[in-house]
matplotlib code that plots the C-alpha trace (Angstrom):
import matplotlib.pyplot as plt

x = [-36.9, -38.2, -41.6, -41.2, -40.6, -42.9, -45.8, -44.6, -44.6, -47.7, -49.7, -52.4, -54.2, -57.9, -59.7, -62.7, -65.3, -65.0, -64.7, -68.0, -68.9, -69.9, -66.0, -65.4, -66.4, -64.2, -61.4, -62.5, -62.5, -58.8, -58.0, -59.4, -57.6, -54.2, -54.7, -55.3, -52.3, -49.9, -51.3, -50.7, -47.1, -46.1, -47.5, -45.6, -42.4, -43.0, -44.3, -41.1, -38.2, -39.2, -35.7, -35.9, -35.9, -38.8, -40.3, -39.2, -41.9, -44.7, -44.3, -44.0, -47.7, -47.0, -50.0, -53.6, -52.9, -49.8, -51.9, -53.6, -49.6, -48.2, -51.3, -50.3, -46.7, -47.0, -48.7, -45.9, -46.3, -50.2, -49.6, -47.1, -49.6, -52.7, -50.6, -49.7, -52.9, -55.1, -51.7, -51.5, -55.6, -55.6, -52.8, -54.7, -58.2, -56.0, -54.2, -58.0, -59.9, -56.9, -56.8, -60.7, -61.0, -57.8, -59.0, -62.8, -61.9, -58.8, -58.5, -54.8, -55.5, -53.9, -50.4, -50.5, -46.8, -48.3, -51.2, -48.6, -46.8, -49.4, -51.9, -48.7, -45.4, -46.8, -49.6, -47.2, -44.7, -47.4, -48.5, -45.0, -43.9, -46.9, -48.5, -45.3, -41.7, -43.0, -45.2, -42.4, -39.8, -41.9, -42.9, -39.1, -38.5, -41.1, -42.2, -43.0, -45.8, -47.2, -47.9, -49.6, -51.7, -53.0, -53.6, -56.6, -57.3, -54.6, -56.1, -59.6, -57.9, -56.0, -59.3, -61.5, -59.1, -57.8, -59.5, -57.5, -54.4, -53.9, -55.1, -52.1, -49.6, -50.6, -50.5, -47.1, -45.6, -47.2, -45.4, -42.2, -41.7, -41.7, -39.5, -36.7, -37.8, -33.7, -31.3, -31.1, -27.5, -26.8, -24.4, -21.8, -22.2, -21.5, -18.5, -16.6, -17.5, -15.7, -13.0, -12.7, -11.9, -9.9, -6.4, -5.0, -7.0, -7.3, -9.7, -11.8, -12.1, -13.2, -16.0, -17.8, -17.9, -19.0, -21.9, -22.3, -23.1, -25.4, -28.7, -29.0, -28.0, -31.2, -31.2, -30.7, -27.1, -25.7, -27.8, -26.3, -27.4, -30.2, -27.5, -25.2, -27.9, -27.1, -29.8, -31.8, -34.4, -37.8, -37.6, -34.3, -33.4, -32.4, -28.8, -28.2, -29.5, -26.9, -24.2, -25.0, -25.7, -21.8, -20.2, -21.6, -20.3, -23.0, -25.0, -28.5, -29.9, -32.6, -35.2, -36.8, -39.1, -38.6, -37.4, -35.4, -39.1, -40.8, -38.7, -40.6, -38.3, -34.9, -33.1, -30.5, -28.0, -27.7, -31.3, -29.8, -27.2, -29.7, -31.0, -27.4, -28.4, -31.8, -32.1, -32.3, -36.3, -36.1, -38.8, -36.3, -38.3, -40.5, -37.7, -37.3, -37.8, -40.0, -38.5, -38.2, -39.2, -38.1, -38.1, -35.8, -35.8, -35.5, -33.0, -31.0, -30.6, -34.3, -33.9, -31.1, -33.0, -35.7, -33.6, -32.2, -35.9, -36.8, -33.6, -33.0, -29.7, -31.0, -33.9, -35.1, -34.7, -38.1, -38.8, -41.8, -43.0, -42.7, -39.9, -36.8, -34.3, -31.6, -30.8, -29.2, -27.6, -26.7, -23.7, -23.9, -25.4, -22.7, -19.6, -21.0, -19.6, -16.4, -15.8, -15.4, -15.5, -13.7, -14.5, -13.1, -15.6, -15.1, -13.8, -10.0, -9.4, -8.9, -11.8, -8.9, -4.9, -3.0, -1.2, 1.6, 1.2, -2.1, -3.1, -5.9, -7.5, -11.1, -13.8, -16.8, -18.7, -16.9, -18.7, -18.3, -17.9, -14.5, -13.6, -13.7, -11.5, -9.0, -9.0, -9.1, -12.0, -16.2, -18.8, -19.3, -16.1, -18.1, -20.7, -23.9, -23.5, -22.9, -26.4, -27.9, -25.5, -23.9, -20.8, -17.8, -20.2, -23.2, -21.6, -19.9, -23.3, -25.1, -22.6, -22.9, -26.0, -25.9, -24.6, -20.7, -18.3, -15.2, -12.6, -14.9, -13.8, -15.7, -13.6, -14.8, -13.3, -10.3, -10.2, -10.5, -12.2, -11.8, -14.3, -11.8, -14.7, -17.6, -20.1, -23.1, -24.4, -22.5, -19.3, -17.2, -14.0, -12.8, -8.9, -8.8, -6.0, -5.6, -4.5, -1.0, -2.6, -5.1, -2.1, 0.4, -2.0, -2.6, 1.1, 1.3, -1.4, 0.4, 3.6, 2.1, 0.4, 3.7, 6.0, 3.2]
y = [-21.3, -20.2, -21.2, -19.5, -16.4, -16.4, -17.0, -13.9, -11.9, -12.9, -13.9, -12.3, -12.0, -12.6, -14.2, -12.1, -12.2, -15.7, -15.0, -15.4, -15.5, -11.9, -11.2, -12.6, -8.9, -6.6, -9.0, -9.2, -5.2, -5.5, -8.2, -5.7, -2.3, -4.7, -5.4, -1.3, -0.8, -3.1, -1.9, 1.7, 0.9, -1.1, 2.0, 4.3, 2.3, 1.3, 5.0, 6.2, 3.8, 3.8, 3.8, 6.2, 3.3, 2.1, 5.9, 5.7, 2.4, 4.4, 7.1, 4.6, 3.4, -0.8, -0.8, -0.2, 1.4, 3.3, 6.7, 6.6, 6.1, 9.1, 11.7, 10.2, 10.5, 14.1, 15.2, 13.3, 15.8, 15.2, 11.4, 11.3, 12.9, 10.4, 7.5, 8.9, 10.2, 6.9, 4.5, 6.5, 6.4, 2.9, 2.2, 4.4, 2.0, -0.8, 0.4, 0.8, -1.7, -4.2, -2.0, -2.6, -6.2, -6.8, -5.2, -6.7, -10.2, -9.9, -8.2, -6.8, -4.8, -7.5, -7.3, -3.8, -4.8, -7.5, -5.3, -2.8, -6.0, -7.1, -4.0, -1.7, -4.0, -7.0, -5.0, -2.9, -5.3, -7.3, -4.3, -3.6, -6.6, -7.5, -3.6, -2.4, -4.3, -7.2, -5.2, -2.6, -5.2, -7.3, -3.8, -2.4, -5.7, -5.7, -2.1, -1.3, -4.6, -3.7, 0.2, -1.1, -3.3, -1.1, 2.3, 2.5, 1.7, 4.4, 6.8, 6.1, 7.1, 9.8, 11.4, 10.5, 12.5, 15.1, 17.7, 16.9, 16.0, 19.4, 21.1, 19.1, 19.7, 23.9, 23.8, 21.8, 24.3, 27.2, 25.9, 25.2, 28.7, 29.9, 27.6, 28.6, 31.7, 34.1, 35.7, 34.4, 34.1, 35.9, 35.3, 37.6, 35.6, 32.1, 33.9, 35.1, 31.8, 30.3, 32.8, 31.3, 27.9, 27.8, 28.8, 30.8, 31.2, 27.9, 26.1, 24.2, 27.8, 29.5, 26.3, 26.9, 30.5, 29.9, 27.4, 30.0, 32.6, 30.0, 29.5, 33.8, 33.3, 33.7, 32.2, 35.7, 35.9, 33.1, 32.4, 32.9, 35.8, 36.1, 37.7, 35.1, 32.3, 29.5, 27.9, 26.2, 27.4, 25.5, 26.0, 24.8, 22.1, 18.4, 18.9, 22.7, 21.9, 18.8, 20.7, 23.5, 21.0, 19.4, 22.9, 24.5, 20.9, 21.3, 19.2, 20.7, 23.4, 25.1, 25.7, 28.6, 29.3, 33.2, 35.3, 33.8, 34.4, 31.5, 28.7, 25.5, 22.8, 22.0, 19.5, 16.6, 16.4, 12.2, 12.0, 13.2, 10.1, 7.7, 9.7, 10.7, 9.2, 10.8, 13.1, 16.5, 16.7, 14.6, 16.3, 16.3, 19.0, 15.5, 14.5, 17.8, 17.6, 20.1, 23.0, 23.3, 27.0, 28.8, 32.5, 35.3, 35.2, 31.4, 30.5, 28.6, 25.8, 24.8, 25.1, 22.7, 20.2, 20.5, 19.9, 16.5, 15.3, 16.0, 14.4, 17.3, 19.9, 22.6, 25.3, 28.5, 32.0, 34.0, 37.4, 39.3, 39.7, 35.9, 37.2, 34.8, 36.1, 33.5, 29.9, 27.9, 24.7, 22.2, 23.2, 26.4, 25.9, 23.7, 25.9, 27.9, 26.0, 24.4, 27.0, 26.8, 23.4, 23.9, 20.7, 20.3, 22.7, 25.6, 28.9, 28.6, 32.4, 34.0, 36.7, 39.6, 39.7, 41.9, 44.1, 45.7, 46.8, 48.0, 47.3, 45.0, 43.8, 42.8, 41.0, 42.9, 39.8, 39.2, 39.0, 41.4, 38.7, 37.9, 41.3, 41.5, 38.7, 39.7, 43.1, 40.9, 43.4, 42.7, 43.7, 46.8, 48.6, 49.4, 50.6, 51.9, 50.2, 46.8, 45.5, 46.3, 44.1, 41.3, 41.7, 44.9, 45.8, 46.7, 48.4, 50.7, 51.1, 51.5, 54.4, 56.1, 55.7, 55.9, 53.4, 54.2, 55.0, 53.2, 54.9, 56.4, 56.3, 56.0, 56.1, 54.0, 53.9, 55.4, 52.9, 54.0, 51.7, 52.5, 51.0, 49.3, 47.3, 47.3, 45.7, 46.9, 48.0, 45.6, 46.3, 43.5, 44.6, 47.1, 48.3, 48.6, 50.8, 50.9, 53.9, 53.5, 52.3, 49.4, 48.7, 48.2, 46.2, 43.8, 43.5, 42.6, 39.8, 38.5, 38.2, 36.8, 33.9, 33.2, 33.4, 30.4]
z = [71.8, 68.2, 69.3, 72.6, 70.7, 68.4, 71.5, 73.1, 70.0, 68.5, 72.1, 73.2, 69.4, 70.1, 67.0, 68.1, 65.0, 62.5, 58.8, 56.8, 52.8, 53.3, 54.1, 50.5, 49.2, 51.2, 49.8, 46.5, 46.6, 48.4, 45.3, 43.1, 44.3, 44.5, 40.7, 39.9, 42.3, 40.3, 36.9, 37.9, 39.0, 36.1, 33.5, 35.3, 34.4, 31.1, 29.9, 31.1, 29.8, 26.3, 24.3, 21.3, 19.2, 20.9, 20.3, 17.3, 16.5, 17.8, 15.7, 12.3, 14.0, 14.1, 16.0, 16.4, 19.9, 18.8, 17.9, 21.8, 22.8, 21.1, 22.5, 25.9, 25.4, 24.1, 27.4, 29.1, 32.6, 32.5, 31.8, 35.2, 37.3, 36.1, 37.2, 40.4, 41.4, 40.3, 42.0, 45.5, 45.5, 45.5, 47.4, 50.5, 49.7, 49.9, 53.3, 54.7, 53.3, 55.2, 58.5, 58.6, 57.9, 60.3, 62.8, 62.4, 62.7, 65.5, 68.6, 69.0, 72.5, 74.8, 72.3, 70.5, 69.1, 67.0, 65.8, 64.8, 62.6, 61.1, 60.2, 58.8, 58.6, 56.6, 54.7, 53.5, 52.6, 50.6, 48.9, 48.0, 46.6, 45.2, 43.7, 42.8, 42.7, 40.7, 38.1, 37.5, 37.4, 34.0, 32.7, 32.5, 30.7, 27.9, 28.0, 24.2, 24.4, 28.0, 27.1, 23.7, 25.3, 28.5, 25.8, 25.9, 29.9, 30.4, 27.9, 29.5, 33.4, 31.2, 30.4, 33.3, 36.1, 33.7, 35.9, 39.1, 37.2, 35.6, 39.1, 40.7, 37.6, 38.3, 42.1, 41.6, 39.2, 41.5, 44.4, 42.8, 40.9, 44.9, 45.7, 43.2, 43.4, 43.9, 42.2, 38.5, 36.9, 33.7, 31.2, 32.7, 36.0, 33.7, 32.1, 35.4, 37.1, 33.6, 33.9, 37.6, 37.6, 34.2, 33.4, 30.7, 27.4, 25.3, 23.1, 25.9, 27.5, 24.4, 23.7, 26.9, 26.2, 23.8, 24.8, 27.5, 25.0, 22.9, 24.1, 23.7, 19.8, 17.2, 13.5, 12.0, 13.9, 12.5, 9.1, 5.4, 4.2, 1.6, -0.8, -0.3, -0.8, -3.6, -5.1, -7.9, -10.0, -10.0, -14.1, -15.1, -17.3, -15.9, -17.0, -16.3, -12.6, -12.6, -13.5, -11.2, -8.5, -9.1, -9.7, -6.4, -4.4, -1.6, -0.6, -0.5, -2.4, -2.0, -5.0, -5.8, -8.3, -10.0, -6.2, -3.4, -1.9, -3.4, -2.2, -3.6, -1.4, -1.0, -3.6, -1.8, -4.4, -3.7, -5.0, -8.6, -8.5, -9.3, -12.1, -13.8, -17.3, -17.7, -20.8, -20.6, -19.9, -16.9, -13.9, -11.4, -9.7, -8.4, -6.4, -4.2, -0.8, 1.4, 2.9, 6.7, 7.4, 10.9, 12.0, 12.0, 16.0, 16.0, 19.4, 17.7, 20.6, 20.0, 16.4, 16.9, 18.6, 16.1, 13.3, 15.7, 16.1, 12.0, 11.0, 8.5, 7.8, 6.3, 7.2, 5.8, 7.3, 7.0, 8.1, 9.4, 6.6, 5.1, 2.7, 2.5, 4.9, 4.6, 5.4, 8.5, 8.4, 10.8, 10.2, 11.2, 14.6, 15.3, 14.8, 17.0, 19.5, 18.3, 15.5, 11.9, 10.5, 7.1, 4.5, 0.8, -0.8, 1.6, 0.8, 2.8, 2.2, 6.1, 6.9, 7.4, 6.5, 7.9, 5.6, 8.5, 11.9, 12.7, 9.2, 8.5, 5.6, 6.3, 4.7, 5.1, 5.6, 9.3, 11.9, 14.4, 17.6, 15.0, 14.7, 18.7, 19.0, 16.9, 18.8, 22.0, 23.4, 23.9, 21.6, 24.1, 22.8, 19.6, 21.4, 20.7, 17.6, 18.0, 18.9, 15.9, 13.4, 12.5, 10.9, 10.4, 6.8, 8.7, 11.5, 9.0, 7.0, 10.6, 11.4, 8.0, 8.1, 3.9, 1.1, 1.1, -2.0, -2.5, -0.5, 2.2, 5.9, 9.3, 12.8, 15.5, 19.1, 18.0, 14.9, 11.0, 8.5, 4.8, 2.1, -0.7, -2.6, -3.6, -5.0, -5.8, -2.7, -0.6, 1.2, 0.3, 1.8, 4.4, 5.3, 8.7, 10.4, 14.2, 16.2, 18.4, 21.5, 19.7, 17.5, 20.8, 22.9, 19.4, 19.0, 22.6, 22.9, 19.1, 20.9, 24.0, 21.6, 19.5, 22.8, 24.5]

ax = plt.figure().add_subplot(projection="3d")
ax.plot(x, y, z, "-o")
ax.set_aspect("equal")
plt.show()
């Protein structure tokens, strides 16, 4: 019956032209393409799923092919579209080159079901199994010694199509900036759609919020200050700098050398623990560390992830004009998003007490997104102020519009701030007194938290 079945499927095929040793070349060619096929399949695998610690051994260059890897790996987009342009080219010479030598040598027109098997079905399967499941099943298992080893074929292909891989990488982007071409959401949208689908006000609320609010943040919003900057200088004595170093308990300080301006590196404290017993002309300015230097306007989510990819806490702030304008941590970015993290060395005292009702307190270094929450209003009620600082200081100085005396007074929105220190230039502290209706709606939301 099997036999039977197999007759009336396959019957009919006419052997209609015998195979010669001229038909070795078309399948040497087919061999060949098959080979290309199952390389191109295989790199596409391996290229991409390298772990990072995999990465990570390209980048300490192991081997000779390592610096070809990380030029292809940094054009990762023009990489994909080499492989897929040089796989589906051979994969439609193979498809061909089979139909024609198939259909050369047998004469399917008596059984056109059996030409259909054979000429799509099983050529396809073959070329499946053998150009792409069992080359991207060994590459996925040893991909870090496959990629090394085909480099420099791959950077060769790289090179030799770069023309039509970047015209298909443009057309592609072209086409798919049409596509999701509509109405773009804006942080307002994000917030209502937040305000949506949670309940009440708590602390998982606030955090996306606040990573809502995030990727529109810029280093100068959240850095320290220059003014409130503590560092080294370059020319200090081994043991003065150690006993600064202990005294200040951070971690990393930057050195300067004369002005906050001419910031030489930054010095790790745990680099001084090896060297506690030097005498006091020890050069412990050989064992500070280079300075990572960012921008003013820095968004602080790619700063973030650059900090990740140098392994380092700690960059400086620089302005327009290459001046030192402060310094971000790690730190820093991070509370951003789950809010002050307070360690052993960290200054406890609250940014505002209140004093009675209505009757703040306030540290003129608080922000002013703190000052909003305490008031349980937006940035906007301050308005057309609030865009141009950062914290309750500068909004009184941008309001003023002059450097303030003790005792001076500024109303905002129906609210009265009164310089109580000073120093220097600075405002250091601010009494802040609420009219009736800001002190009844604060006295309502404080009742509304103690009562929950």
């Amino acid at each position: 019956m099997g036999d039977a079945f197999l007759l009336s499927l396959f019957g009919g095929i006419v052997y209609s032209n015998p195979i010669v040793w001229m038909d070795a070349i078309p399948l040497l060619i087919i061999l060949f393409l098959l080979l290309c096929s199952a390389f191109m399949s295989s790199n596409e695998v391996a290229f991409f799923s390298l772990t990072p610690k995999e990465v990570q051994q390209i980048k300490d260059q192991e081997h000779p092919n390592d610096t070809r890897l990380l030029q292809l790996l940094s054009h990762s987009e023009q990489l994909l579209a080499t492989i897929l342009i040089g796989n589906n080219a051979v994969n439609v010479g193979i498809t061909i080159l089979c139909a024609w030598f198939v259909g050369e040598h047998w004469d399917f027109s008596a059984n056109l079901v059996a030409g259909f098997i054979i000429q799509t079905v099983l050529i396809t399967f073959l070329l499946l199994l053998f150009g792409e499941i069992i080359p991207k099943i060994y590459a996925q298992r040893h991909p870090l010694s496959f990629i090394r080893l085909t480099a420099p074929a791959v950077s060769g292909l790289y090179k030799g199509i770069a023309w039509c891989s970047k015209g298909l990488i443009k057309t592609s982007k072209l086409l798919g900036s049409k596509a999701r071409r509509g109405p773009e959401l804006s942080v307002d949208d994000l917030s209502e759609a937040v305000a949506l689908t949670t309940n009440g006000d708590n602390k998982e609320t606030e955090m996306i919020h606040e990573i809502v609010k995030f990727y529109h943040k810029t280093a100068d919003e959240i850095m320290v200050p220059r003014v409130d900057m503590i560092g080294v200088n370059y020319h200090w004595a081994y043991h003065q700098t150690l006993s600064f170093a202990v005294d200040t308990g951070y971690s990393r300080l930057p050195v300067y050398d004369g002005s906050q301006d001419s910031i030489r590196g930054v010095l790790y404290v745990k680099d001084l623990l090896p060297h506690m017993h030097e005498e006091d002309t020890f050069p412990w300015q050989k064992i500070i560390r280079q300075a990572y230097f960012v921008p003013e306007n820095k968004k602080i989510d790619t700063l973030l992830e650059e900090l990740q990819q140098e392994r380092i806490h700690m960059a400086i702030v620089i302005d327009e004009f290459g001046g030192t304008s402060g310094l971000i941590t790690l730190e820093d970015i991070l509370e951003e998003i789950v809010g002050e993290i307070v360690d052993e060395y960290d200054d406890e005292d609250p940014p505002y007490v209140r004093l009675a009702e209505g009757v703040y307190l306030i540290d003129g270094g608080m922000s002013l997104i703190d000052l909003c929450k305490l008031l349980d209003v937006e940035p906007e009620y301050f308005a057309p102020h609030y865009e141009e600082v950062d914290t309750v200081g500068g909004l009184f100085l941008e309001v003023l519009q002059e450097i303030p005396q003790v005792g001076q007074q500024i109303t905002i929105s129906d609210i009265d701030f009164i310089v109580t220190r000073m120093e220097r230039h600075r405002i250091m502290q601010l009494k802040m007194r609420l009219h009736p209706k800001e002190q009844t709606d604060t006295q309502t939301d404080s009742q509304t938290e103690s009562q929950a």
